[in-house]
VEXVEX-923054 format. One line per 4 residues: number of its first residue (from 1); their letters; for each residue x, y negated, z of C-alpha. Coordinates in steps of 0.001 Angstrom, whole numbers, always signed. Last residue first. Layout:
<atoms>
NUM) A) X:Y:Z ~ ...
</atoms>
This chain:
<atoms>
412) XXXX) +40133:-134151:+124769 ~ +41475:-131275:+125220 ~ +39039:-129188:+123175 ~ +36873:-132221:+121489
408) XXXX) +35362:-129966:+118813 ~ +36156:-126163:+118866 ~ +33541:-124588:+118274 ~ +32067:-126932:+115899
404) XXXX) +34363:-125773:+113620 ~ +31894:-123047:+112758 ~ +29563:-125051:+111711 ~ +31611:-126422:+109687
400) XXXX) +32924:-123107:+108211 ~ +29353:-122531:+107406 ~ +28076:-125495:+105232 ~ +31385:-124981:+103436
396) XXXX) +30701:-121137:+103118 ~ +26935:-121651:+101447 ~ +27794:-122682:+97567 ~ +30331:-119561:+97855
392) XXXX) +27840:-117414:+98686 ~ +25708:-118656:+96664 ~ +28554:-117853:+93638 ~ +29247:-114914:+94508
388) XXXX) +25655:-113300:+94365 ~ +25194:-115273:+91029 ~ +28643:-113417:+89805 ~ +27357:-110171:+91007
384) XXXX) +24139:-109982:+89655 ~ +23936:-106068:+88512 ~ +26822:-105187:+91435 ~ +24499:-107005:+93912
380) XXXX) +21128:-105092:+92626 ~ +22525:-102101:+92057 ~ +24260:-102095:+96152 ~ +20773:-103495:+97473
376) XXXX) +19361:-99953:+95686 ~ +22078:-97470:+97162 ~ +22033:-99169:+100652 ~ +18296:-98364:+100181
372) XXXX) +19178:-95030:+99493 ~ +21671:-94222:+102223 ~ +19373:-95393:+104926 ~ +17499:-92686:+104833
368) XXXX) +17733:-91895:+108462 ~ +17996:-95040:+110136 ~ +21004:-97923:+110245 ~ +18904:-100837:+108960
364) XXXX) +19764:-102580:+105967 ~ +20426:-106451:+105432 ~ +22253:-107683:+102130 ~ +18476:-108899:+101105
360) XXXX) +19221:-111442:+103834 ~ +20834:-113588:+101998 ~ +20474:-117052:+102755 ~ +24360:-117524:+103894
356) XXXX) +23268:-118520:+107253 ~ +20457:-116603:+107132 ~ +23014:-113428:+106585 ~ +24378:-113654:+110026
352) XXXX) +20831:-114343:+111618 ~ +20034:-110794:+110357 ~ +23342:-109736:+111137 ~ +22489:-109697:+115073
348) XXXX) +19358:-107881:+115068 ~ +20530:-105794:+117990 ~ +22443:-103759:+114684 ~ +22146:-104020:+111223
344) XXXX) +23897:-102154:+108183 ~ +25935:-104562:+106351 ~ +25793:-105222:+102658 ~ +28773:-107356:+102246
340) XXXX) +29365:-109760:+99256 ~ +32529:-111434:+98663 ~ +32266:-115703:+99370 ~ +36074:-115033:+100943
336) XXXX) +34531:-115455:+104468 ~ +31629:-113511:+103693 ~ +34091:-110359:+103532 ~ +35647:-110746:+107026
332) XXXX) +32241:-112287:+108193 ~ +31318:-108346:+106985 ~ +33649:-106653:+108845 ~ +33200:-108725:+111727
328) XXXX) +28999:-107107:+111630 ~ +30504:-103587:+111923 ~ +28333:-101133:+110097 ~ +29839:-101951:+106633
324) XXXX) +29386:-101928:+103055 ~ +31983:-104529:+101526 ~ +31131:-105690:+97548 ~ +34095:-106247:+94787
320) XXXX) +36851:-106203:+96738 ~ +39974:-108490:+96465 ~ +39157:-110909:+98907 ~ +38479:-108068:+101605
316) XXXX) +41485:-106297:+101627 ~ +42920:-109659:+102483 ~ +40602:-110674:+105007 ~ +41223:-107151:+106273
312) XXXX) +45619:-107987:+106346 ~ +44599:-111520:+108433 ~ +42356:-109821:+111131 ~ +45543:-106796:+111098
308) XXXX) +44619:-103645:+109995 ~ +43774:-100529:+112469 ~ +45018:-97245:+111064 ~ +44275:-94759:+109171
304) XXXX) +43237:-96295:+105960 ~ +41142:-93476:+103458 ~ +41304:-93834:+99751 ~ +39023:-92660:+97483
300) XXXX) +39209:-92426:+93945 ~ +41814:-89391:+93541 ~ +38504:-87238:+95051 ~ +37151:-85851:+98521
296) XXXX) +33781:-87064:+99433 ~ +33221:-85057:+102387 ~ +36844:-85074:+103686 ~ +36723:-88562:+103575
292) XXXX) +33456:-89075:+105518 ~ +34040:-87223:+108193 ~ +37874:-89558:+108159 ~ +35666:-92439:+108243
288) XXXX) +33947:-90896:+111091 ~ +36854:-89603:+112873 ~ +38263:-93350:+112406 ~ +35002:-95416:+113454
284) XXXX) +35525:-94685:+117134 ~ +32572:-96176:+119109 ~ +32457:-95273:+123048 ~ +36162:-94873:+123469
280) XXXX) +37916:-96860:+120805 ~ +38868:-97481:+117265 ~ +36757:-99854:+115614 ~ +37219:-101532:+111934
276) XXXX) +38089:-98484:+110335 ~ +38178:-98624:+106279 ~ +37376:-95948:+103725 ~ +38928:-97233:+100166
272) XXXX) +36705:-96726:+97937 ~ +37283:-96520:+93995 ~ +34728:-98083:+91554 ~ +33199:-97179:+88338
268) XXXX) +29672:-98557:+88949 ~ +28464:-94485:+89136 ~ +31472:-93826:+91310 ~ +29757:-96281:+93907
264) XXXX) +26757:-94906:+93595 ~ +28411:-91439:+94595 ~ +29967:-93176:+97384 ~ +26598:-94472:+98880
260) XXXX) +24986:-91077:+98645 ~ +27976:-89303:+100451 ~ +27834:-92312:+102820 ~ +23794:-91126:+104037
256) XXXX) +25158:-87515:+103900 ~ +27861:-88133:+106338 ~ +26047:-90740:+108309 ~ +24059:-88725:+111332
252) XXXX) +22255:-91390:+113574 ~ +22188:-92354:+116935 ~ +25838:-91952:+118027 ~ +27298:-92821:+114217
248) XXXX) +25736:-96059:+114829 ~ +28594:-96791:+117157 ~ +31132:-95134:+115204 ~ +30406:-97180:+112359
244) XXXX) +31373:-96036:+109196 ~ +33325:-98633:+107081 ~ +33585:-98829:+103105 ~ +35923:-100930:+101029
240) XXXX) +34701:-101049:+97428 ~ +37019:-101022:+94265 ~ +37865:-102643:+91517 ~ +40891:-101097:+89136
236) XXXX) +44533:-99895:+90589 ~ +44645:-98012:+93634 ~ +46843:-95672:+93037 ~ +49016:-95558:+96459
232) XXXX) +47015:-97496:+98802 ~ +49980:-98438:+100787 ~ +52181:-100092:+98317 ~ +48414:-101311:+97005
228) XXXX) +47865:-103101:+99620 ~ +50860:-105259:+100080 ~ +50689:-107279:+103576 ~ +51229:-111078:+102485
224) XXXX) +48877:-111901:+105679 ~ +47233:-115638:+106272 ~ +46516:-117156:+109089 ~ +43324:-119708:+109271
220) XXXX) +40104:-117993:+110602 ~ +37413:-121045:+111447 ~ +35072:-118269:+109995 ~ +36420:-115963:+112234
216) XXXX) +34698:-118275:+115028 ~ +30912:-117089:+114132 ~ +28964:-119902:+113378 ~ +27294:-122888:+115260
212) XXXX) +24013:-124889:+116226 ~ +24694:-126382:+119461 ~ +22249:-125311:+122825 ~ +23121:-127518:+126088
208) XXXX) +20084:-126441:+127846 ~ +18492:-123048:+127629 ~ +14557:-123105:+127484 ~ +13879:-119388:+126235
204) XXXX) +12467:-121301:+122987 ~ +16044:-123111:+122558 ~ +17713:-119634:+123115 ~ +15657:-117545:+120343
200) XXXX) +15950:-120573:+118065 ~ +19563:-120887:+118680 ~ +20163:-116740:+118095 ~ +18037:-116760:+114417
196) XXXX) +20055:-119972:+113480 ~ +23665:-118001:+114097 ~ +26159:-118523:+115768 ~ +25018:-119889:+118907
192) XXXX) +27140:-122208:+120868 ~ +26075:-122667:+124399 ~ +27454:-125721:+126616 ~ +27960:-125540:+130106
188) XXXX) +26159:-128262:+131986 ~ +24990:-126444:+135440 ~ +21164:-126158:+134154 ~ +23189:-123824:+131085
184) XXXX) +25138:-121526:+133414 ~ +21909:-121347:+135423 ~ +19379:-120626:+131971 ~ +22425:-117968:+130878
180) XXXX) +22388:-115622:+134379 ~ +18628:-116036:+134151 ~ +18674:-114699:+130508 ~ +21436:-111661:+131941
176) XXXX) +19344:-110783:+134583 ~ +16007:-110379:+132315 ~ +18130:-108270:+130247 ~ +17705:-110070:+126651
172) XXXX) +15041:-108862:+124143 ~ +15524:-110916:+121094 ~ +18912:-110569:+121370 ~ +21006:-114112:+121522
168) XXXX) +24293:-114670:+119421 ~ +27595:-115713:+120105 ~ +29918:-118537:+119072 ~ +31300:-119792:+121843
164) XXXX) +30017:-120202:+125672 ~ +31460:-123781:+126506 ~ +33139:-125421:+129674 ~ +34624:-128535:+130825
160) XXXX) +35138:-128254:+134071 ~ +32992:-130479:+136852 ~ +33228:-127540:+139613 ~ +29938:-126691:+138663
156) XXXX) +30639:-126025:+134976 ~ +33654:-123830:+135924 ~ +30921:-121782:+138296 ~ +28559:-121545:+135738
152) XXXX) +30793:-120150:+133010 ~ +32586:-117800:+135350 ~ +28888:-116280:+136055 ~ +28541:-116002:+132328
148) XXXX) +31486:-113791:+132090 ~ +30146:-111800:+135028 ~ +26453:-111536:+133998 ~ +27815:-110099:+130672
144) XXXX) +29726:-107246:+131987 ~ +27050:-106361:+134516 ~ +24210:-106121:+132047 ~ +26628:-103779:+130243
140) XXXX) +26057:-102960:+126636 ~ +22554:-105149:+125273 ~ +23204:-107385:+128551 ~ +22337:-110744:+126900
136) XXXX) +26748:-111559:+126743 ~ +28373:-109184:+124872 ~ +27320:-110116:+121222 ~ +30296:-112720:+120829
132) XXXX) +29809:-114988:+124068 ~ +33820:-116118:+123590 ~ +33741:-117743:+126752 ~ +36017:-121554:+126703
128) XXXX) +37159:-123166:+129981 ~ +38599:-126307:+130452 ~ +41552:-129401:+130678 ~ +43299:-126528:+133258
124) XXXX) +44708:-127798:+136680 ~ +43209:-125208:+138559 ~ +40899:-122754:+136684 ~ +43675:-119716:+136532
120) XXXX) +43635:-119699:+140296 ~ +40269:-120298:+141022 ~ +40099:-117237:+138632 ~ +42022:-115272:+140622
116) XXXX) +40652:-116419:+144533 ~ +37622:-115251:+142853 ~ +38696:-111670:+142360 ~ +40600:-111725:+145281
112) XXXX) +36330:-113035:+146983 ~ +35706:-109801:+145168 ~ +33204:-110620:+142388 ~ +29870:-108291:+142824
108) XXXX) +28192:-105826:+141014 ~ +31097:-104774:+139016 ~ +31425:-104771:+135240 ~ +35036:-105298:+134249
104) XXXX) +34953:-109238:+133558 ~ +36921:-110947:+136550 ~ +37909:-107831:+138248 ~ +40154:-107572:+135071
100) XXXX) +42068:-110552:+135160 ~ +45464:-109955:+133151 ~ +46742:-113224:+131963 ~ +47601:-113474:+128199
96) XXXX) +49783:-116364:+127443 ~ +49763:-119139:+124442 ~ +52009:-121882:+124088 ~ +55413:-120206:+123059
92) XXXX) +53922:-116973:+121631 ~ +52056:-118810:+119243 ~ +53610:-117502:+116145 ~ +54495:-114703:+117575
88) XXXX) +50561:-113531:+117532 ~ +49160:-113003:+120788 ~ +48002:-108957:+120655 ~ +45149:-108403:+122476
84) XXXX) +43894:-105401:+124645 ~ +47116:-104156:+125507 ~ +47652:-105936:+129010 ~ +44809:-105470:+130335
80) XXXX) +40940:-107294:+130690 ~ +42003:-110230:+129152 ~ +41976:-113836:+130233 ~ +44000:-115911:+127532
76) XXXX) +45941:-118492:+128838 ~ +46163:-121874:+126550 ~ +48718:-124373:+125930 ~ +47976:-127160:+123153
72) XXXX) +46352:-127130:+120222 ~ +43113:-125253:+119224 ~ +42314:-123692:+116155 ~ +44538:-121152:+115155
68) XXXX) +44113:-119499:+119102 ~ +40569:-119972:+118826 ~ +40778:-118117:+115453 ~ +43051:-115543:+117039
64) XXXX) +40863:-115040:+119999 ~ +38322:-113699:+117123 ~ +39813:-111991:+115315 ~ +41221:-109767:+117791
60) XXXX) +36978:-109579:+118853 ~ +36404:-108311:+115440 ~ +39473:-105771:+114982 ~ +38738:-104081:+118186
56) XXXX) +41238:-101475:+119848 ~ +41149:-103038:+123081 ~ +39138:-106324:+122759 ~ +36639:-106764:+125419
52) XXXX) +36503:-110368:+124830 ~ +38072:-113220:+125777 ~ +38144:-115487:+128628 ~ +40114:-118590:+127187
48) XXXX) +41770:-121291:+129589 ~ +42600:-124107:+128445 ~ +46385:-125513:+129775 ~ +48279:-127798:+131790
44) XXXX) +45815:-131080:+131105 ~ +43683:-131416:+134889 ~ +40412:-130141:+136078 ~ +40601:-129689:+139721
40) XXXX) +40356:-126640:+142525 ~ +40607:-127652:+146140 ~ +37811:-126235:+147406 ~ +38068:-122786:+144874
36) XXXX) +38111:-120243:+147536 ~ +34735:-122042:+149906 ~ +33073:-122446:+146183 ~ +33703:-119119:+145597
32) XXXX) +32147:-117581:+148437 ~ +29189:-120127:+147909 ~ +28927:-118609:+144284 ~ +28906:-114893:+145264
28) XXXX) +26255:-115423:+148098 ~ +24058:-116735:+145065 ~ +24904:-114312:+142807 ~ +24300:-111711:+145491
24) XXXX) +20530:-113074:+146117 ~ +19674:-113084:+142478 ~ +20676:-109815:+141854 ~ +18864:-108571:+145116
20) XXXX) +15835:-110144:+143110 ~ +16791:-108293:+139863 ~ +17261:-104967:+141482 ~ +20842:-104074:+140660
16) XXXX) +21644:-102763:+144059 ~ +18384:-100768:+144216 ~ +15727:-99870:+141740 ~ +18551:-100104:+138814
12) XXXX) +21165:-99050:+140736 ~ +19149:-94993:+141188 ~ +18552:-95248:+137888 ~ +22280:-95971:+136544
8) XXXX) +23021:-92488:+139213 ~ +20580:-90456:+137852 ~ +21577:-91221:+134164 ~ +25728:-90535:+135087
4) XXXX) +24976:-87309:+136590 ~ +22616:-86241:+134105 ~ +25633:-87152:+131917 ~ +25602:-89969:+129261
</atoms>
């Protein structure tokens, strides 16, 4: 961030984004919308889905898709633009992406075209679902997450169904963004945490409407007969897949960290294949796998230079013998076929990811050293491997119903 760019997100902070001038615009924001949406109605034409950023994001791809797998019946997707998601042909027929970006962009007010918009999309729809993800208690943009909760509140108000899915809850949540929540919550919408760390943190802040859940890519249900190995020329024996996180890469330096991680991983007699799970402004995981790459060198590693396909990681995934990643999707990715994932934490969200599978011991946090204890968790889960498998395995059912619950009585 630019001086510039500081001075200026100061300067908001003691002014426009004040927390009680905050309050005052979302109020003056909700009767404007109320006066635009006077005739709006539930009805059966479609559900409407406000995804996530998306944009070069395996996770959050994932993630619509599972909704998408999941629920019958019409649905438009609210995206930011027009290449963020991909709607799988499959479901071209029934599903439609609607380009909304006022709606979820980050200003400090909704335009009352903004709100005329989502009216718009909202009439005649049997309800609204949010995917919360980790966007939502202002840990990126408080903006960005006060808006999508905003459309939750409103929808709720106007007697729509509505649900906030599968996210989770920091433990320190913008003031603005918790108050945002508590309203959308008073006015009936429903808040599905995904993980048992998040609900306790929202049932003790005194949200309403709080369901137990999991992650949405656990719901996953497409399949992908892409060919690996026609791509990863040579790769024959076990192997790890590796990510390095773009967005850790911005606080700490992870070349000599992953050098120490592959080396362990030659030790166990396994090949890498160096895996990209971001590729974006603000978080690019390619230059740092390729950093990585060219670090490590060797006919046992393999780097992938593109972005996969949800259904082509899950894949990759199933045939690994342990995942080390810094992107928390990654790792459900792995989880979901009972492989284990040593993931390196961030806002405390994969803590509450591993409860659910009672492993935390697969937790490490992304500081200097952190090489070394990835090092030790990997000896431990290569030296037990078949008991680490197995609980995982014992734990998925419990999981992928909890999951479902995402989706219960949609349209109904």
């Amino acid at each position: 961030m630019t001086s510039a760019n500081r001075i200026g997100k100061n300067l908001r902070s003691k002014t426009i984004d004040e927390p009680r001038l905050f309050r005052w615009r979302q109020s003056m924001e909700w009767r404007l919308f109320r006066r635009v949406a006077r005739a709006v109605k539930p009805g059966d034409k479609h559900h409407v889905l406000v995804a996530p950023a998306g944009g070069g994001n395996v996770g959050d791809q994932a993630m619509v898709e599972a909704f998408i797998e999941n629920v019958a019946g019409p649905i438009v997707v609210v995206a930011r633009s027009k290449g963020d998601f991909t709607i799988p042909c499959d479901f071209g027929g029934r599903v439609s992406l609607a380009i909304h970006s006022a709606l979820i962009t980050g200003r400090a007010m909704h335009s009352s075209s903004a709100l005329a918009e989502l009216a718009q999309v909202l009439d005649g729809s049997s309800g609204v679902s949010i995917i919360g993800a980790d966007v939502l208690d202002g840990a990126y943009s408080y903006r960005r997450s006060v808006q999508r909760i905003a459309i939750a509140t409103y929808a709720s108000r106007l007697g729509f169904d509505t649900r906030i899915l599968g996210f989770s809850w920091n433990a320190r949540p913008d003031v603005r963004c918790a108050e945002a929540l508590m309203a959308a919550s008073a006015s009936g919408a429903r808040l599905y945490l995904r993980d048992p760390v998040s609900s306790q943190r929202a049932r003790s802040a005194g949200f309403k409407g709080v369901v137990d859940a999991a992650d949405l890519v656990f719901s996953a249900r497409s399949r992908s007969g892409h060919n690996w190995h026609t791509e990863l020329l040579g790769l024959a024996g076990p192997f790890a897949v590796l990510n390095v996180s773009g967005l850790i890469a911005q606080k700490v330096d992870q070349v000599d960290e992953y050098i120490e991680i592959v080396n362990a991983l030659r030790n166990q007699g396994l090949g890498i294949v160096l895996l990209p799970h971001v590729s974006r402004l603000g978080g690019d995981d390619l230059p740092e796998c390729q950093q990585v790459y060219r670090a490590v060198g060797g006919n046992d590693v393999w780097l992938v230079e593109r972005l996969p396909q949800p259904a082509e990681v899950r894949n990759l995934t199933r045939a690994a013998s342990v995942v080390i990643t810094g992107r928390m999707h990654l790792a459900i990715m792995a989880l979901y076929n009972a492989v284990p994932a040593i993931a390196l934490s961030t806002q405390g969200k994969v803590a509450g990811l591993m409860k659910l599978f009672g492993s935390e011991e697969l937790v490490v946090e992304p500081v200097a050293g952190f090489g070394e204890q990835v090092t030790t968790v990997l000896e431990a889960v290569l030296g037990s491997s078949r008991a680490f498998r197995t609980r995982l395995a014992d734990k998925l059912p419990a999981v992928r119903a909890l999951s479902a619950k995402n989706f219960e009585d949609i349209g109904a």
